[in-house]
N, C-alpha and C positions, 0 to 999 in steps of 0.2 A: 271628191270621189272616194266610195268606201267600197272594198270587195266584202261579198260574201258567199262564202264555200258551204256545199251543202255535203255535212261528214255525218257518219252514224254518232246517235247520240253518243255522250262525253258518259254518261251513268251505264251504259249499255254495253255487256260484254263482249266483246268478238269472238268468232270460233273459226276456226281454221277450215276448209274443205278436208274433206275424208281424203281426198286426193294430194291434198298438200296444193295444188295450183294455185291457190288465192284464199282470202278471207273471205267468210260465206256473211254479208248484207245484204242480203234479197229479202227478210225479213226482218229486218233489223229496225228501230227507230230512228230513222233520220234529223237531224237539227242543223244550226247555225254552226258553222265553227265558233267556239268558246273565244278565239282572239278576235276573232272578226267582232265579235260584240261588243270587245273594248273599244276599237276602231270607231264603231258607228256609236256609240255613246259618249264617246268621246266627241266628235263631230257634229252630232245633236247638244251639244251645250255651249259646243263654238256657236252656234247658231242661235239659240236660245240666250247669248249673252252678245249678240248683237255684231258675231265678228265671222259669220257665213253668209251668205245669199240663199247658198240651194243647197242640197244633198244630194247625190243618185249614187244610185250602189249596180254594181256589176257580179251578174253568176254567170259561170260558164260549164255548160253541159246540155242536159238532155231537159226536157217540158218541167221534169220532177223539182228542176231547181226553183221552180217560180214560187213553190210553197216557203223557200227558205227567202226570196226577195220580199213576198207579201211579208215577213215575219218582218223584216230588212225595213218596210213601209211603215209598219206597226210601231216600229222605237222608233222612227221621225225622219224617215225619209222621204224626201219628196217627188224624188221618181226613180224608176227600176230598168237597169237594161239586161237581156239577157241574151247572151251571146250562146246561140243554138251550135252542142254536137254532140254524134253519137256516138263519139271515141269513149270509151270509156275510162283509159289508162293516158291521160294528157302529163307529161314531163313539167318541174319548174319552167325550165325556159320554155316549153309553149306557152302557159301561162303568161310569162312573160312579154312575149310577142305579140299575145292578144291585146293585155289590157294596155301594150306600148299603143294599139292603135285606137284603140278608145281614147286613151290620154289625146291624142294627136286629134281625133274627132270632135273631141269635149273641152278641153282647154280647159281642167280645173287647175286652179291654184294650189291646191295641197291633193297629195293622194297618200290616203289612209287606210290601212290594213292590216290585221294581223300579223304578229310575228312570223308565224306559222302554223300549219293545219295540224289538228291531231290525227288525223289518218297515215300522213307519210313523214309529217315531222321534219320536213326537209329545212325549211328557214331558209328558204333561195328567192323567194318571187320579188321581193321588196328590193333585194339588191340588185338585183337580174335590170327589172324595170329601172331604176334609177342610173345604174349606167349606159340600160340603152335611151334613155329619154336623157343623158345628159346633167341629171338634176342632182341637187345636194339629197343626202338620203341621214336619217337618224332613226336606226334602229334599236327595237326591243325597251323602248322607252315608259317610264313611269310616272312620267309628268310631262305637259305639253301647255306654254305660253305662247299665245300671239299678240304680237307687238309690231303694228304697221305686215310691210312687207317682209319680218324677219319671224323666226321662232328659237324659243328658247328649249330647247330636249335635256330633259332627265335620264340619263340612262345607269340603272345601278350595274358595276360592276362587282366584280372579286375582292378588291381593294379599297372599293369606294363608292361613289354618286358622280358621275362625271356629265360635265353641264355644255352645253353643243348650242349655238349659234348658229342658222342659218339662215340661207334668202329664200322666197319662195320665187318660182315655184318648187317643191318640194315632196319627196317621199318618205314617208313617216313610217316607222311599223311598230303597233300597240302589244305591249306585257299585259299580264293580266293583271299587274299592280296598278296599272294606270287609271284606272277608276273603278265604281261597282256599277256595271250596267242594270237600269232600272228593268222592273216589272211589268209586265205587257198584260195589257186591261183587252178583256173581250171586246167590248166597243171598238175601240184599236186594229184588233184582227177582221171586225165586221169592218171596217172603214177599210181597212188594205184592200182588201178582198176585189172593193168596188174603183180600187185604182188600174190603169190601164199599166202593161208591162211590154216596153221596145221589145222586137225582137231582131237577132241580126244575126244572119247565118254566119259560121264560121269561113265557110268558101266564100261570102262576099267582103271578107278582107285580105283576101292575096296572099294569106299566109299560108309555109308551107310545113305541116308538120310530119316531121320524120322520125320516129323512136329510135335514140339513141341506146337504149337502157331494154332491158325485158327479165321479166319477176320466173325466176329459175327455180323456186321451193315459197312456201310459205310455212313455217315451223308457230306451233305454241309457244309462248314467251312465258307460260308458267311454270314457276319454281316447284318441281317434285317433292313436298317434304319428306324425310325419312327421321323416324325415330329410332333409336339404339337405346337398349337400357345395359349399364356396365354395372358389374360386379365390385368394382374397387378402383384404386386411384391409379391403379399400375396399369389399368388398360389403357387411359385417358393419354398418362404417360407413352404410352407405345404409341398410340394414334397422332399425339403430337410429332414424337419425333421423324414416324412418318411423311409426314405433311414438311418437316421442315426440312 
């Protein structure tokens, strides 16, 4: 099982509403999340080297994510669920609670996904899911061996390369070191296109979502340059001792 989140493009600048209430993508270019890609390219060559069966990838949102699952079909997937809602603001742990019940439906052996989205940046869903499913989890990893029922995780830290051991079944969540996701052939997109896409409403899994959290300002995150031009060394001198 591979998620894919469908984030404004990764090259595509964001802008703030006039209002501050939120980031304005209602015109924005849409795509894959960039981790999610290592995930499913990664899991396309598990396959490819004789040690997957199937692949299905799971989005969760509104009709619009199905362009990001056909995308999801195109790198080598073999089928698409898309879990329908028209929340637009879903929390890590909803996410979590969704794809616990897919896990519980589908019964993969590994589940692969991104570290984390670039829209919220959070890096919770991978962990979230593996303790409520129970399972060993290797996060943010740069290398992935399968060996029987066991896996070998790379994960670089601060200090080092540190080498992780587990059983399946198993939650994985892909670095963007972990491979170079290949190039998607028009043929590919034409071929998705003609694949059929599960759909499965939100309210027909019993879950119950509650916002714990609510988005109080949106601010620009870019840096104001200012230039000063000084006269001599004795200004520079005064501005430092300022500051210090």
């Amino acid at each position: 099982m591979v998620c894919a989140k469908r984030v404004v493009d990764a090259n595509i600048k964001v802008r703030v509403k006039p209002d501050n209430s939120d980031v304005d993508i209602e015109h924005s270019k849409m795509s894959l999340n960039p981790f999610d890609e290592n995930a499913i390219e990664e899991a396309v060559r598990l396959k490819e080297a004789g040690l997957a069966n199937e692949i299905f990838a799971v989005s969760i949102g509104s009709e619009k994510c199905s362009d990001t699952l056909r995308t999801s079909l195109a790198r080598g997937c073999d089928r698409a669920i898309l879990v329908t809602s028209e929340q637009t603001r879903l929390e890590p742990i909803h996410i979590a609670k969704i794809l616990k019940q897919i896990v519980l439906k589908e019964r993969p052996d590994l589940i692969l996904l991104g570290k984390q989205a670039i829209d919220d940046d959070a890096n919770q869903v991978g962990q979230m899911l593996a303790a409520m499913l129970d399972y060993p989890q290797a996060t943010f990893i740069s290398k992935l061996e399968l060996d029987g029922n066991k896996i070998i995780a790379s994960r670089e830290l601060d200090n080092g390369v540190e080498n992780l051991e587990i059983t399946l079944p198993a939650v994985v969540t892909a670095d963007l070191h972990l491979n170079d996701p290949r190039f998607v052939k028009l043929p590919q997109l034409m071929m998705a296109k003609k694949k059929p896409i599960e759909q499965i409403a939100l309210t027909e899994l019993g879950i119950s979502i509650k916002p714990s959290t609510r988005l109080i300002k949106a601010l620009d995150g870019e840096i104001k340059k200012n230039c000063v031009m000084l006269d001599d060394y004795t200004q520079i001198l005064k501005i430092l001792n300022e500051v210090a």
